[in-house]
C-alpha positions as CSV (number, residue, x, y, z in Angstrom):
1,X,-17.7,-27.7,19.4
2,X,-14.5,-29.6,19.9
3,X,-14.0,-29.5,15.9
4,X,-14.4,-25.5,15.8
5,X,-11.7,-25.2,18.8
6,X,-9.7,-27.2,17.0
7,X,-10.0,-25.3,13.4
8,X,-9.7,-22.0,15.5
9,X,-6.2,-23.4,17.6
10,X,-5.0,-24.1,14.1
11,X,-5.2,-21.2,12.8
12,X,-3.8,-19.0,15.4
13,X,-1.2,-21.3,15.5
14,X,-0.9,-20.6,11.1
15,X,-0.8,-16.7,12.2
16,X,2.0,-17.6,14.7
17,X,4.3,-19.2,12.6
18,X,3.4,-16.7,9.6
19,X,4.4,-13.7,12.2
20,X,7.4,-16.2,13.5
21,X,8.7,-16.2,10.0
22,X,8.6,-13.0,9.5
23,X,11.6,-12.3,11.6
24,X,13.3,-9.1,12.2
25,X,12.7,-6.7,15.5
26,X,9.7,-4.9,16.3
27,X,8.4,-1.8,14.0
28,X,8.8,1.7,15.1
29,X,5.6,4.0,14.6
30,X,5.9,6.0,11.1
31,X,4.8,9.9,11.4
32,X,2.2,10.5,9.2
33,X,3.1,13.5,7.0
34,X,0.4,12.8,3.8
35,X,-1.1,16.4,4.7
36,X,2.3,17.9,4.7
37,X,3.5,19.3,1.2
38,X,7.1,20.0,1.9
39,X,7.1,16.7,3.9
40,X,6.1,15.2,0.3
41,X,7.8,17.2,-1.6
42,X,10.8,16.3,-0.1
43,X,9.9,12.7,-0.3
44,X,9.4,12.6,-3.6
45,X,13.2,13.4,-4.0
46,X,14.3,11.2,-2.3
47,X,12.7,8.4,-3.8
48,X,13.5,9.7,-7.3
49,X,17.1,10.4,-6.5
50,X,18.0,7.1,-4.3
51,X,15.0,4.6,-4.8
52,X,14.4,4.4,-8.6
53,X,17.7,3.5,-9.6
54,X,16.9,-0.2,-9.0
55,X,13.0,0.1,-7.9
56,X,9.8,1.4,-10.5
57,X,6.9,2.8,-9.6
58,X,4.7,1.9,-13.0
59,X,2.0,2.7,-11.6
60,X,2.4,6.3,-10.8
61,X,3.2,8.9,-14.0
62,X,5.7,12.3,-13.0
63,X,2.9,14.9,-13.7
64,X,0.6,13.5,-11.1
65,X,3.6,15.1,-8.7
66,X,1.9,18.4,-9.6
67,X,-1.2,17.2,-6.8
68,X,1.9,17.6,-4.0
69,X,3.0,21.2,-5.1
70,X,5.5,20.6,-7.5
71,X,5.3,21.8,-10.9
72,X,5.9,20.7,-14.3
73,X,8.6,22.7,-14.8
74,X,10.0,21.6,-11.4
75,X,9.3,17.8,-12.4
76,X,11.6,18.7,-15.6
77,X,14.3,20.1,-14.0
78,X,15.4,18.0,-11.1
79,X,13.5,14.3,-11.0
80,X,13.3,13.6,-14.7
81,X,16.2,11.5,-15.7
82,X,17.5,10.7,-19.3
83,X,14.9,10.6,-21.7
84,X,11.8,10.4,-19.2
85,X,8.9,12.8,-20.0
86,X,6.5,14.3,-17.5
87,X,3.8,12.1,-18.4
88,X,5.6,8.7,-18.4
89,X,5.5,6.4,-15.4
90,X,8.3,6.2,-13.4
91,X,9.8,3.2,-14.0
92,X,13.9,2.0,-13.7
93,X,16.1,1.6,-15.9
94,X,17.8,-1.5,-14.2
95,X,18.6,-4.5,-16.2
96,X,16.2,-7.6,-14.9
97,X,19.4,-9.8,-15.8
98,X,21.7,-7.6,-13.8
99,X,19.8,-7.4,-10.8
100,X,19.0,-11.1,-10.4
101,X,22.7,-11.2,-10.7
102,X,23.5,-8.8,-7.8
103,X,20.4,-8.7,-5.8
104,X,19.1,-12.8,-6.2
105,X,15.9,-11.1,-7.9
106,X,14.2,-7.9,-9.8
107,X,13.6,-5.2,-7.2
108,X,9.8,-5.0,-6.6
109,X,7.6,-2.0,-7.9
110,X,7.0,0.1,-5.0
111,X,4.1,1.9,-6.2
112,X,1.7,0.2,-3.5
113,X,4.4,-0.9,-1.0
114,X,3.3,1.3,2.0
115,X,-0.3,-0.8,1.2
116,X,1.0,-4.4,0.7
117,X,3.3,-4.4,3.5
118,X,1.3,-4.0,6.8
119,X,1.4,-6.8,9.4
120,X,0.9,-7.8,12.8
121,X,3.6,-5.3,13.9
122,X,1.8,-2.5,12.0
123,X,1.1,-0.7,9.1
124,X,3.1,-0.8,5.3
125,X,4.3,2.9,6.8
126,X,5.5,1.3,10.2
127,X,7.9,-1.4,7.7
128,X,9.4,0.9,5.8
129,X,9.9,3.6,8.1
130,X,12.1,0.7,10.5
131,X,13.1,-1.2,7.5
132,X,15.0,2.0,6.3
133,X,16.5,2.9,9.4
134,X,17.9,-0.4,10.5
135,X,20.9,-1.4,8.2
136,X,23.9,-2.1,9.1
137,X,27.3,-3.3,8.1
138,X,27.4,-7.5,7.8
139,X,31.0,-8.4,5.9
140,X,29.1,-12.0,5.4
141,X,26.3,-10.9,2.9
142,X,26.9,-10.4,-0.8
143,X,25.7,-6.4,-0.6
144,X,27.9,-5.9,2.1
145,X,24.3,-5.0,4.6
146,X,21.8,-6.5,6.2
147,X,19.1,-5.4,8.1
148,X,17.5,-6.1,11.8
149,X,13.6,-5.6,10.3
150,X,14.4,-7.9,7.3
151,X,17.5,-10.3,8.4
152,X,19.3,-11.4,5.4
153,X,17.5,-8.8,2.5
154,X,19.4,-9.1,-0.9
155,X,19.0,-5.2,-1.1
156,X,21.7,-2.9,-0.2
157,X,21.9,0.1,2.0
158,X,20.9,2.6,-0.8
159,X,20.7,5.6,1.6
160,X,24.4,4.8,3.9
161,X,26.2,8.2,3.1
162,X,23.1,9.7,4.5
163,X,22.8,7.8,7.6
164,X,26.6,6.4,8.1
165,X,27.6,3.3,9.2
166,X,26.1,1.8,12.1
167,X,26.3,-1.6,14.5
168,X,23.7,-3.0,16.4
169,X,24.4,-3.7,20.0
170,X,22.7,-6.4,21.8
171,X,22.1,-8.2,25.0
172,X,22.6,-11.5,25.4
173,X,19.5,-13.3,28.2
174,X,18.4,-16.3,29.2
175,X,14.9,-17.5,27.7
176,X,13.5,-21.1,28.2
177,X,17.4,-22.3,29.2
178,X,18.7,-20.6,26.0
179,X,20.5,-17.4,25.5
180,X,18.6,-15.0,23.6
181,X,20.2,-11.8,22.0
182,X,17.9,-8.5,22.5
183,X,18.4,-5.2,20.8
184,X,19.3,-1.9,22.9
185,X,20.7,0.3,20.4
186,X,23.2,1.8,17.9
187,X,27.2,2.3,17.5
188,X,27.8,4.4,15.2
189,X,31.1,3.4,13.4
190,X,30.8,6.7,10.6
191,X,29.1,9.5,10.6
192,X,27.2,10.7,7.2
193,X,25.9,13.6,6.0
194,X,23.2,13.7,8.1
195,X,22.7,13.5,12.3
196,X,20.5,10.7,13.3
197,X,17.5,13.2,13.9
198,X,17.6,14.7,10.3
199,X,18.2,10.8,8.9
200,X,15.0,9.7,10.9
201,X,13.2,12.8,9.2
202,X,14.0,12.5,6.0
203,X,12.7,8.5,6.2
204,X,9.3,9.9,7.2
205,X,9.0,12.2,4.3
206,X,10.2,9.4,1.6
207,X,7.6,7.0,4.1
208,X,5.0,9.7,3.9
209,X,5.4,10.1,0.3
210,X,4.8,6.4,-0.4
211,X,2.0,6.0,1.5
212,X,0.7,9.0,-0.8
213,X,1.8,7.4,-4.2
214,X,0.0,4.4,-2.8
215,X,-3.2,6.3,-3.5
216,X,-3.1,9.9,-3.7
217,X,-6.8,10.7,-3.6
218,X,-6.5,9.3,0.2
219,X,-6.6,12.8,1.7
220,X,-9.0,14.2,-0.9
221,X,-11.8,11.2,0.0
222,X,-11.0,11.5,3.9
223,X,-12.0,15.2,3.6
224,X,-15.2,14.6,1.1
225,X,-16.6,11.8,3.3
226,X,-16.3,14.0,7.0
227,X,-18.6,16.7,4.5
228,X,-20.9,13.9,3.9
229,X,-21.1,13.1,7.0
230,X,-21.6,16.3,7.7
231,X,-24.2,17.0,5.3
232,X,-26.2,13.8,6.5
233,X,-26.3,15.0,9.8
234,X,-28.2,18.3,9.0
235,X,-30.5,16.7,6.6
236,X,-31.1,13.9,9.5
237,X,-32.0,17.1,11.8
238,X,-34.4,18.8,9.3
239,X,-36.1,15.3,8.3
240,X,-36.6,15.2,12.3
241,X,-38.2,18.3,12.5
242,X,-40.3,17.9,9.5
243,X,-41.4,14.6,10.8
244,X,-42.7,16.1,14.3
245,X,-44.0,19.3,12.8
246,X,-46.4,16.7,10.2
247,X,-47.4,14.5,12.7
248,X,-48.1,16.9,16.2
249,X,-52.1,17.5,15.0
250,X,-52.2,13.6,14.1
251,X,-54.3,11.5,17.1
């Protein structure tokens, strides 16, 4: 017994220093827009037109875009770039050289990022959706940005002159005999093209639309298993009946 309380204390305290090393604040709660075309749609955009610069998505191909409302023609006109085709992955273009150069490594495929990221604080959605609405301006970091859900991140604020420039503003308290700095909001030093309410909105359709890439049949298998479900029920009903109606003259 005292060997299994032991194993178990060592765990936890495995789990603690795993969450302890995580760092960064706590993770605001993503909306969940994967039922919402335009909400995709509009996702989808954004990630073609700010996110796969540096970041690929190999495993996901343009025309499976169609599934979200947008059509091939669509797909051709405004997210294809260079010499992509509708049926090629979506992949970047970035130089593996140049980027360990500027960022310390290659940017990681996103294609399962709102799957791989989920935590103690939350869901892969939760992360990104804080992650991408908590940069700020640090003069000391080679980008130029760092970020209060990912302190220190080698990746630059790709979506600033949407969201301007901002500061974090903190309290300083007493914990344990030490002083302890707490977030309680935002300066902002710049506006940018967006208010803070339309910036926070367009992050949940980008979050929305990689939690969708992560494995578009999601919806399509939520709604097939509540008709199976569905379906079992009745048949469990009839079975019932047919049960009682064979057996009621049986002594």
């Amino acid at each position: 017994m005292k060997k299994l309380i032991l194993i178990v204390m060592a765990a936890l305290g495995i789990a603690a220093g795993a969450h302890a090393a995580e760092g960064g604040m706590a993770w605001d709660k993503a909306p969940d827009r994967t039922n919402d075309l335009p909400a995709l749609q509009n996702g989808a955009k954004l990630f073609v037109n700010y996110c796969l610069n540096c970041h690929s998505a190999a495993f996901m191909r343009f025309n499976r875009l169609q599934d979200i409302g947008i059509s091939e023609q669509q797909i051709k006109d405004n997210l294809l770039v260079g010499t992509d085709k509708v049926g090629d992955p979506m992949k970047s273009a970035i130089n593996a050289k140049e980027a360990k150069e500027w960022f310390g490594g290659l940017p990681p495929d996103l294609t399962l990022i709102a799957r791989s990221r989920s935590g103690a604080s939350g869901s892969g959605a939760d992360y990104i959706y804080t992650f991408l609405r908590t940069f700020y301006r640090d003069a000391e970091k080679p980008t130029g940005w760092n970020n209060l859900a990912f302190p220190s991140v080698g990746m630059p604020h790709a979506l600033w002159e949407l969201q301007g420039v901002r500061e974090p503003q903190f309290d300083t308290i007493q914990e344990h005999g030490h002083d302890v700095k707490v977030f309680k909001g935002w300066k902002q030093v710049s506006p940018g093209t967006m208010t803070p309410l339309q910036y926070d909105q367009a992050i949940g359709d980008l979050v929305g639309y990689l939690q969708w890439m992560g494995e578009p049949a999601q919806n399509q298998r939520i709604r097939i298993g509540a008709w199976v479900l569905l379906f079992l029920g009745v048949l469990t009903v009839i079975f019932w009946r047919l049960n009682a109606a064979f057996w009621k003259n049986v002594k």
